[in-house]
FIFI-943129 format. One line per field, with one value per atom (N, C-alpha, C): atom name; x, y, z. Coordinates in pm, 1 decimal. Layout:
REM FIFI-943129
atom <- [CA,...]
X <- [X,...]
Y <- [Y,...]
Z <- [Z,...]
//
This chain:
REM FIFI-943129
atom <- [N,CA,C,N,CA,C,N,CA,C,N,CA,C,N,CA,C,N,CA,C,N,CA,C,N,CA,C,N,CA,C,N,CA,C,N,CA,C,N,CA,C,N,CA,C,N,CA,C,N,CA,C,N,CA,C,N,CA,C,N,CA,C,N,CA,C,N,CA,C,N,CA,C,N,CA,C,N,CA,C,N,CA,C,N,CA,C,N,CA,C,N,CA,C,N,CA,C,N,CA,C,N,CA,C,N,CA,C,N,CA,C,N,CA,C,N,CA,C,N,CA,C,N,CA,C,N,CA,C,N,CA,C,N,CA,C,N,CA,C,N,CA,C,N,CA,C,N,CA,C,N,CA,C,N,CA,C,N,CA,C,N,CA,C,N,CA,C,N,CA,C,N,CA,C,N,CA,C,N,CA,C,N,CA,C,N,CA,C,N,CA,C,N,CA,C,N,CA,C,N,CA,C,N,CA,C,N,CA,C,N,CA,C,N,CA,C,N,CA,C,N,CA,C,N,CA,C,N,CA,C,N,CA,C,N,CA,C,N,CA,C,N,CA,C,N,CA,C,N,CA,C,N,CA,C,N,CA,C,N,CA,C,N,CA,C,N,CA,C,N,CA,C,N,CA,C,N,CA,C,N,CA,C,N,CA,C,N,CA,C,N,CA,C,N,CA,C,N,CA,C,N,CA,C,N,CA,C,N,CA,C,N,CA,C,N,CA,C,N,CA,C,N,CA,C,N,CA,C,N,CA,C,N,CA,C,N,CA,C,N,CA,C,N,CA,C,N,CA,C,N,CA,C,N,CA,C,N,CA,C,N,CA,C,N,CA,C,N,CA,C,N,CA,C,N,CA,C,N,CA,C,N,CA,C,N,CA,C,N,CA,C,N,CA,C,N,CA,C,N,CA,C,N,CA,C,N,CA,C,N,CA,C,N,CA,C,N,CA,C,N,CA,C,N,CA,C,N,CA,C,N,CA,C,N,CA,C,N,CA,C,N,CA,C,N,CA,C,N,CA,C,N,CA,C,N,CA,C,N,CA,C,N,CA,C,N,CA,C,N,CA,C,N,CA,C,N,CA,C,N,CA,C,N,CA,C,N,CA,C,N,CA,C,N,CA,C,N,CA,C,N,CA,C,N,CA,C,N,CA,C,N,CA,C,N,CA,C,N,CA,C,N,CA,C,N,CA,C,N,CA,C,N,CA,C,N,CA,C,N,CA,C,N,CA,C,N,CA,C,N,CA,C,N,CA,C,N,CA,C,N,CA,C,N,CA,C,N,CA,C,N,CA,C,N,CA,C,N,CA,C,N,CA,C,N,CA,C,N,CA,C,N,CA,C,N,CA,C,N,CA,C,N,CA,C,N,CA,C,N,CA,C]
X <- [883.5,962.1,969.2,975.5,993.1,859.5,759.0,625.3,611.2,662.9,661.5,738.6,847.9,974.2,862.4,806.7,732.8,601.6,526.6,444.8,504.1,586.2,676.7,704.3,767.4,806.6,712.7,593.3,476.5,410.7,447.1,370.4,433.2,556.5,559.2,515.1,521.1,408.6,306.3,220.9,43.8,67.3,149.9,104.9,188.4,262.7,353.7,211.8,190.8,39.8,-69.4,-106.1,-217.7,-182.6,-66.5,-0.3,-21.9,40.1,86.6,-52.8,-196.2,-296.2,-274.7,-203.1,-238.6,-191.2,-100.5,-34.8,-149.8,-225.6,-352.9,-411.1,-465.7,-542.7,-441.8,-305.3,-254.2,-242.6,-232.8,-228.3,-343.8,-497.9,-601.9,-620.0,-574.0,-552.8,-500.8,-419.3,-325.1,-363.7,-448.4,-527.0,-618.8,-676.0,-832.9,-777.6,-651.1,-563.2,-564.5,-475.3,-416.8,-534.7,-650.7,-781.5,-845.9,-845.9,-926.8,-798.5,-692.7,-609.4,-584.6,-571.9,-506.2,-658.6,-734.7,-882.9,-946.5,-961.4,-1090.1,-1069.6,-901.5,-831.8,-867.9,-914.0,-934.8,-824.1,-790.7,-690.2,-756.1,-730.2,-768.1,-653.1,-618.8,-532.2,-531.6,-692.5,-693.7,-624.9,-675.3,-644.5,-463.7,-434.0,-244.1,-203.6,-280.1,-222.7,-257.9,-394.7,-415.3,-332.1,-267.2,-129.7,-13.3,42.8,169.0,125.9,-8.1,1.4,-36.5,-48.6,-90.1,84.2,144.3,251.4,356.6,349.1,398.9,373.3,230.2,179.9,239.8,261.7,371.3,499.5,567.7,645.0,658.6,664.9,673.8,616.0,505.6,438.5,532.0,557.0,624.5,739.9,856.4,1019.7,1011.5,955.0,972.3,980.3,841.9,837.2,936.2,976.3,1144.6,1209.9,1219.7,1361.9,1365.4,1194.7,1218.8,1264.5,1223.5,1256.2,1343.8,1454.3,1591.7,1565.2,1456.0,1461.0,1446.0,1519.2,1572.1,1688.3,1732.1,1821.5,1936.0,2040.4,2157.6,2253.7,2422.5,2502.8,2575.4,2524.0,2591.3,2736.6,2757.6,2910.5,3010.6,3012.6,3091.2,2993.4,2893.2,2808.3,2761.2,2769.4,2713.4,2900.8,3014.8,3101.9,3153.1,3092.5,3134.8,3124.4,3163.7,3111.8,3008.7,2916.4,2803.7,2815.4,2959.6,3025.3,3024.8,3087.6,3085.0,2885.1,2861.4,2756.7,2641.2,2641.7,2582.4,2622.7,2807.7,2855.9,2817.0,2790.6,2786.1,2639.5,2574.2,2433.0,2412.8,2489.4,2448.2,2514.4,2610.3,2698.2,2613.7,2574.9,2489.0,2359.1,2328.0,2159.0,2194.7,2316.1,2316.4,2419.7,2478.0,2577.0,2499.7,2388.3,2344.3,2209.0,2130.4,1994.5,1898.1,1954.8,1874.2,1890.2,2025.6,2011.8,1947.1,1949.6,1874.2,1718.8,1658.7,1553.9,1504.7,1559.4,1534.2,1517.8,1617.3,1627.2,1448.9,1448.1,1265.8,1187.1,1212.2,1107.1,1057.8,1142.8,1117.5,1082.9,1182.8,1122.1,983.4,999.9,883.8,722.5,726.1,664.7,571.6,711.5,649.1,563.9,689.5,612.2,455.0,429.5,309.9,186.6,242.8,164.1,120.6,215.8,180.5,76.7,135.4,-10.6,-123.8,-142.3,-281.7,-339.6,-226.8,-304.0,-360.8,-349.6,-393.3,-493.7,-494.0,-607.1,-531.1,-409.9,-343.1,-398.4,-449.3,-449.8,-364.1,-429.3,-362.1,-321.3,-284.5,-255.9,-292.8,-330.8,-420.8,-547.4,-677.5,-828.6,-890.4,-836.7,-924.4,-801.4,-724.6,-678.3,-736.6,-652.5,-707.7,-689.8,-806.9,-778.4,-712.5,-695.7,-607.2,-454.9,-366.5,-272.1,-163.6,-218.9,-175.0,-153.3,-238.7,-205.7,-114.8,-110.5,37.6,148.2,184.4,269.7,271.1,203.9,214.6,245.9,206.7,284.1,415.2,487.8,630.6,695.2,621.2,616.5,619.2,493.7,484.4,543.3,608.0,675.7,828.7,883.5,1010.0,1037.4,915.6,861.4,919.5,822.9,839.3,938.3,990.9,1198.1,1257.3,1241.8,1323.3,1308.4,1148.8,1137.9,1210.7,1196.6,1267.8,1412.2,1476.9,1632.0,1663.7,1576.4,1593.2,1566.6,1472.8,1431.0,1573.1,1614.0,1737.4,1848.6,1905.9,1988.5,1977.3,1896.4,1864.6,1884.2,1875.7,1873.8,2026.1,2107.4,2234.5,2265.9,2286.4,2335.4,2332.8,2233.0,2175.8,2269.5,2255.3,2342.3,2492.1,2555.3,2696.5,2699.4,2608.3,2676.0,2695.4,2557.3,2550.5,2675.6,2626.7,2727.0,2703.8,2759.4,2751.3,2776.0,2862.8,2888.8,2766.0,2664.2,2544.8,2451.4,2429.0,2352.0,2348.8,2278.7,2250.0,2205.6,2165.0,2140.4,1999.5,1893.5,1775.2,1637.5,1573.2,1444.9,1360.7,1354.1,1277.5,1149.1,1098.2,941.4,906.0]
Y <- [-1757.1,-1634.8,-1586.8,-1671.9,-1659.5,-1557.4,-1635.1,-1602.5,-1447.8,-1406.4,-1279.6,-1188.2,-1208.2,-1117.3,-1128.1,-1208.7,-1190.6,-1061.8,-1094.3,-984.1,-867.8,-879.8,-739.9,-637.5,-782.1,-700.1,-663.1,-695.4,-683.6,-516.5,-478.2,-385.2,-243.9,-210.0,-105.5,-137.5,-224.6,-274.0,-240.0,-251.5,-227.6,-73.3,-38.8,124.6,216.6,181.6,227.2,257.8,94.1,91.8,186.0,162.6,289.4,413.0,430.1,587.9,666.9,568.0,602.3,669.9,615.3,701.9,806.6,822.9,985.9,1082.1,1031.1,1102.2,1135.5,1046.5,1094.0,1181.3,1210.6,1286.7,1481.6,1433.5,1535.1,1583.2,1525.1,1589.1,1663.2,1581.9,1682.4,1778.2,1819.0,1911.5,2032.2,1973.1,2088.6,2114.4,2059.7,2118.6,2206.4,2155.1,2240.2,2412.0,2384.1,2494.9,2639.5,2542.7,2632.2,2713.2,2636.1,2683.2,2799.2,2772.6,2845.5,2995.3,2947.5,3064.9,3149.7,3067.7,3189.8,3199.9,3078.7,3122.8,3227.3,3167.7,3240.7,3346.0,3346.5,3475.0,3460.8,3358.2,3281.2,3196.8,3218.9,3173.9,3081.7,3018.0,2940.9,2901.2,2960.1,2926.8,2696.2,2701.3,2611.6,2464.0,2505.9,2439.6,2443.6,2501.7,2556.0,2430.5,2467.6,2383.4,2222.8,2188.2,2058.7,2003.0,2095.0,2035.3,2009.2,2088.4,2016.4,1949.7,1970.4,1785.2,1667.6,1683.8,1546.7,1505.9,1619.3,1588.1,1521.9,1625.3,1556.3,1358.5,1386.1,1213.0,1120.4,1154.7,1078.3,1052.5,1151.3,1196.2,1100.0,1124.3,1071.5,903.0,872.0,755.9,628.2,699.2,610.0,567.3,688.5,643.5,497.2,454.3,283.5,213.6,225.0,190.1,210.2,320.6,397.4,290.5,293.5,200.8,40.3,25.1,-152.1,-194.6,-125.4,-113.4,-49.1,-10.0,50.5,184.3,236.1,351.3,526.1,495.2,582.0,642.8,800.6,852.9,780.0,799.4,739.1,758.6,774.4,811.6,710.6,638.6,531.4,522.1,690.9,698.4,558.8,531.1,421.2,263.4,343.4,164.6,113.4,149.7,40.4,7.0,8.2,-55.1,-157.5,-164.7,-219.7,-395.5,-478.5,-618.4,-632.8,-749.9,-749.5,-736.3,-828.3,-842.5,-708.1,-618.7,-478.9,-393.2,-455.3,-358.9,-396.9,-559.6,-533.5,-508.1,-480.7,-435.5,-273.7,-221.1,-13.0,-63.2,-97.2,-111.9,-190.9,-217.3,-341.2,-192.2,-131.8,-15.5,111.8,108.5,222.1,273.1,141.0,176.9,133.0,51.2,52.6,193.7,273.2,398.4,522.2,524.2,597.9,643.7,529.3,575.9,530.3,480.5,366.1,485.9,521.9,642.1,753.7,777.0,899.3,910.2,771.7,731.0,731.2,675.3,723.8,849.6,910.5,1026.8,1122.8,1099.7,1129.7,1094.1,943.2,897.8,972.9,955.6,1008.1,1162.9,1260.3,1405.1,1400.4,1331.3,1366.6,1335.8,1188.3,1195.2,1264.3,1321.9,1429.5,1582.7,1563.3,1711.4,1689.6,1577.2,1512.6,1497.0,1451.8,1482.2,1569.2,1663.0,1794.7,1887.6,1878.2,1949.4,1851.8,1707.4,1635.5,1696.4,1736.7,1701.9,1915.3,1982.2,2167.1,2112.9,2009.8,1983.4,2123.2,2098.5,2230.5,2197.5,2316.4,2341.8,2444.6,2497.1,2584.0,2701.7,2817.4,2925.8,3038.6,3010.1,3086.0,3074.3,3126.3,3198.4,3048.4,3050.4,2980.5,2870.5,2800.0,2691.6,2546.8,2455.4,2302.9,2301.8,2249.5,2189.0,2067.7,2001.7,1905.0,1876.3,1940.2,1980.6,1898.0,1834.4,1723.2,1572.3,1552.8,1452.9,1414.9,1519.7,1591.1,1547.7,1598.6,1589.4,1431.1,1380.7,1230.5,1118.6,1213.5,1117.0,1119.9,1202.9,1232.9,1127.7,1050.8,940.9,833.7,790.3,633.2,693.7,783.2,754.3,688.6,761.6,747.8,625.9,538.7,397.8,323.5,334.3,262.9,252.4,390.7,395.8,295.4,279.3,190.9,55.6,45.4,-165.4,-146.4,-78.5,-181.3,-102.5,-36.9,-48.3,-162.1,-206.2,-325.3,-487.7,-444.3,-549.6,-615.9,-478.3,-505.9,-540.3,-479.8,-530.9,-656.6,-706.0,-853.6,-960.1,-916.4,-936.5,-933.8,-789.6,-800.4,-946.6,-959.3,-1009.4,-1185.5,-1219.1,-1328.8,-1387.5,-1289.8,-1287.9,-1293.6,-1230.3,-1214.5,-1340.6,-1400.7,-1548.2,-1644.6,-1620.4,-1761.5,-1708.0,-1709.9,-1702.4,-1581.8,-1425.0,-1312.5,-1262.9,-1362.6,-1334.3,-1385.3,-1474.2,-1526.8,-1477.0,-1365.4,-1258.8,-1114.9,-1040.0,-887.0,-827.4,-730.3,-643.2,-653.3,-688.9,-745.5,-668.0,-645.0,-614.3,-703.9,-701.4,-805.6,-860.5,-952.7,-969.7,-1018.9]
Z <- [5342.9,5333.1,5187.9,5099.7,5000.2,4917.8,4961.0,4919.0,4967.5,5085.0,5172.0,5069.4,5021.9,4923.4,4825.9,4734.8,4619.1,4641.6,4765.8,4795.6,4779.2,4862.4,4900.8,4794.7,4682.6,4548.1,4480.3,4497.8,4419.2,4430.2,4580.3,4613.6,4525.3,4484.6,4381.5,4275.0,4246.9,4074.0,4139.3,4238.6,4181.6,4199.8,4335.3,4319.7,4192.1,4122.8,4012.3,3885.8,3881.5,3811.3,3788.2,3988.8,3953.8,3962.2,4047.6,4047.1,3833.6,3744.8,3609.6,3533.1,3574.4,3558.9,3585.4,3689.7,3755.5,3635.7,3520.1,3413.3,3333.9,3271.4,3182.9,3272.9,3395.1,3499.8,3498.9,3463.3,3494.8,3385.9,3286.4,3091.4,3123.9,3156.1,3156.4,3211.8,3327.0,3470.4,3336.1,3352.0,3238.3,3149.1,3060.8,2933.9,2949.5,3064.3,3142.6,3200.1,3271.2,3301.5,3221.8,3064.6,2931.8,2906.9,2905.9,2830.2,2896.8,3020.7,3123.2,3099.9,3164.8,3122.1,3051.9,2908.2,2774.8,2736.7,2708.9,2606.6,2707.5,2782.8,2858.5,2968.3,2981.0,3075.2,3190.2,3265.4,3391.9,3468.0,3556.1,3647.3,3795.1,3790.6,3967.3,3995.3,4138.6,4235.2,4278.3,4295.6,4327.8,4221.4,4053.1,3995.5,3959.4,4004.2,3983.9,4093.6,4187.4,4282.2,4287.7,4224.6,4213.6,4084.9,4001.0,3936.1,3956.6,4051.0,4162.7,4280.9,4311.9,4354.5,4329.7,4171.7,4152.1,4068.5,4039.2,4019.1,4113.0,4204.7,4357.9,4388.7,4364.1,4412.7,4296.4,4157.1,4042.4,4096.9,4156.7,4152.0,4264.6,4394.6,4533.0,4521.5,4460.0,4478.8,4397.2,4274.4,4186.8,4162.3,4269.0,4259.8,4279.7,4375.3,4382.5,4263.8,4156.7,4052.6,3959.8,3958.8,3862.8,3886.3,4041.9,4079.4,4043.1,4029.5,4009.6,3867.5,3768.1,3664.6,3633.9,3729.5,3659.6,3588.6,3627.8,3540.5,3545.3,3730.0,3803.6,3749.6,3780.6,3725.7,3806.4,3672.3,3721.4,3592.8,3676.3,3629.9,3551.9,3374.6,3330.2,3289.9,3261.1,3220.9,3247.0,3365.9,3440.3,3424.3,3499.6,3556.9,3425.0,3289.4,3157.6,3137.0,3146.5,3116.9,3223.0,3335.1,3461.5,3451.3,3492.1,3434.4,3561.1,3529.7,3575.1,3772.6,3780.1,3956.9,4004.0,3919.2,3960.8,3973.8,3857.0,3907.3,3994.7,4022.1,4158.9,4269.8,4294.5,4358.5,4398.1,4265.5,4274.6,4334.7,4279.1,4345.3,4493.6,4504.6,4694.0,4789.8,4740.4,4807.9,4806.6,4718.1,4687.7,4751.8,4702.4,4827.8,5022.5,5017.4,5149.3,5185.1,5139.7,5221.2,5151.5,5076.7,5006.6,5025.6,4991.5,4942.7,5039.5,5129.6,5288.7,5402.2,5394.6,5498.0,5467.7,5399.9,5341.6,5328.7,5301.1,5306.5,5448.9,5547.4,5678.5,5703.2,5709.3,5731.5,5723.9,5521.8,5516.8,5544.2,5562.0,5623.0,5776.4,5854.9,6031.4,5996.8,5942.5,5947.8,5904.6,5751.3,5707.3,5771.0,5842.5,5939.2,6058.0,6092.3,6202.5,6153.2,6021.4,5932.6,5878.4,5847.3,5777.6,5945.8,6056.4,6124.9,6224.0,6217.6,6220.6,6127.3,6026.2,5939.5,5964.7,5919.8,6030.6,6093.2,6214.3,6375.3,6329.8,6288.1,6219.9,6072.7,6050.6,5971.1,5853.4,5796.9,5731.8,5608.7,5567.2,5390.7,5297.3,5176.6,5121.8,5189.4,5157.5,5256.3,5169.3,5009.1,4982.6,5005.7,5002.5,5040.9,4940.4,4773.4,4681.9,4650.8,4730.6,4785.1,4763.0,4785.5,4797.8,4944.9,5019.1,5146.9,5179.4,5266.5,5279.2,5245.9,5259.4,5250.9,5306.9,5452.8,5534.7,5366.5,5326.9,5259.7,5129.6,5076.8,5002.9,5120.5,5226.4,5328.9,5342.7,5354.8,5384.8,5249.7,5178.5,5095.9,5056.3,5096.9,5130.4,5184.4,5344.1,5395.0,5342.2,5252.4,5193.6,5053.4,5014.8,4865.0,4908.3,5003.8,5038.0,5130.3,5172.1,5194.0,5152.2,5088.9,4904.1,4822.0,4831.5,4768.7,4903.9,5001.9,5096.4,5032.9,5069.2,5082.2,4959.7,4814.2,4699.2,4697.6,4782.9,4793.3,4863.8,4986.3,5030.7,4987.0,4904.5,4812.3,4707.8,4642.2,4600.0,4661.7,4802.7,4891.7,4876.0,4897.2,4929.8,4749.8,4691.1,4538.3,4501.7,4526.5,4456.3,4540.7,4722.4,4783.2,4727.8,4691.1,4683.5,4511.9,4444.8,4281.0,4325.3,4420.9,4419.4,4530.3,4595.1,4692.7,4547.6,4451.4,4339.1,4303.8,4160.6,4034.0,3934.4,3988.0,3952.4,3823.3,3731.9,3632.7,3570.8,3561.5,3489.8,3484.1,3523.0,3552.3,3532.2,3538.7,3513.7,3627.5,3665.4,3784.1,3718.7,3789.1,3781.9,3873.6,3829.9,3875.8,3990.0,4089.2,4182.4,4141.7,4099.7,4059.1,4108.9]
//
């Protein structure tokens, strides 16, 4: 079982990993953009759009990764003065009345929304468009995945810190 949680935790590290390329890919998107645009007074629809979705796929693919590393938005005002009992308390409460339901929630719509455009083979809806459009949609699906297993990953993490000895500890990253 044990060995199973280590996989588990493993899987936003590799895709966090290769997702974080997609940033050098998207600096260039965007340079190629500026150029074509202001130098050369050229516009493509298509390339506008292959920049919000490769932003999208950062964006969607990698919250997991944010989250394993703590480096998801969040409100410290309170949770950096909290002692350590408390804050795996805001965090065990949090992702279970918070961020688990909600995660469902996208997960199932998004689902059906993702295989719906599939099953219409949907693309852009402009003429000089990116096709495939369905797979943008689906990753809506495995990003908000991915935000589950490691809210659950953590569930399982605060739970395990507050049976030991909660004060010896920090709110911790699963590895």
């Amino acid at each position: 079982m044990k060995n199973l949680l280590q996989i588990l935790g493993q899987i936003n590290e590799w895709v966090g990993r290769a997702i974080s390329w997609l940033t050098l890919v998207l600096v260039l998107v965007v340079c190629v953009y500026v150029i074509r645009r202001y130098l050369l007074d050229a516009t493509s629809i298509w390339l506008e759009e292959l920049i919000w979705h490769i932003y999208a796929l950062i964006f969607l693919l990698g919250a997991g990764y944010a989250m394993k590393h703590d480096r998801h938005v969040r409100v410290d005002l309170f949770y950096a003065r909290y002692s350590k009992r408390d804050q795996l308390w805001t965090n065990l409460l949090g992702n279970l009345l918070f961020l688990v339901p909600w995660c469902l929630v996208i997960i199932f719509t998004s689902f059906h929304f993702a295989a719906e455009a599939w099953e219409n083979n949907e693309g852009s809806s402009n003429s000089n468009g990116l096709p495939y459009r369905y797979l943008i949609k689906g990753a809506i699906t495995v990003g908000f995945s991915l935000l589950l297993l490691q809210a659950l990953l953590q569930i399982g993490d605060a739970i395990a810190k507050l049976r030991q000895n909660p004060e010896a500890e920090t709110p911790s990253e699963i590895q």
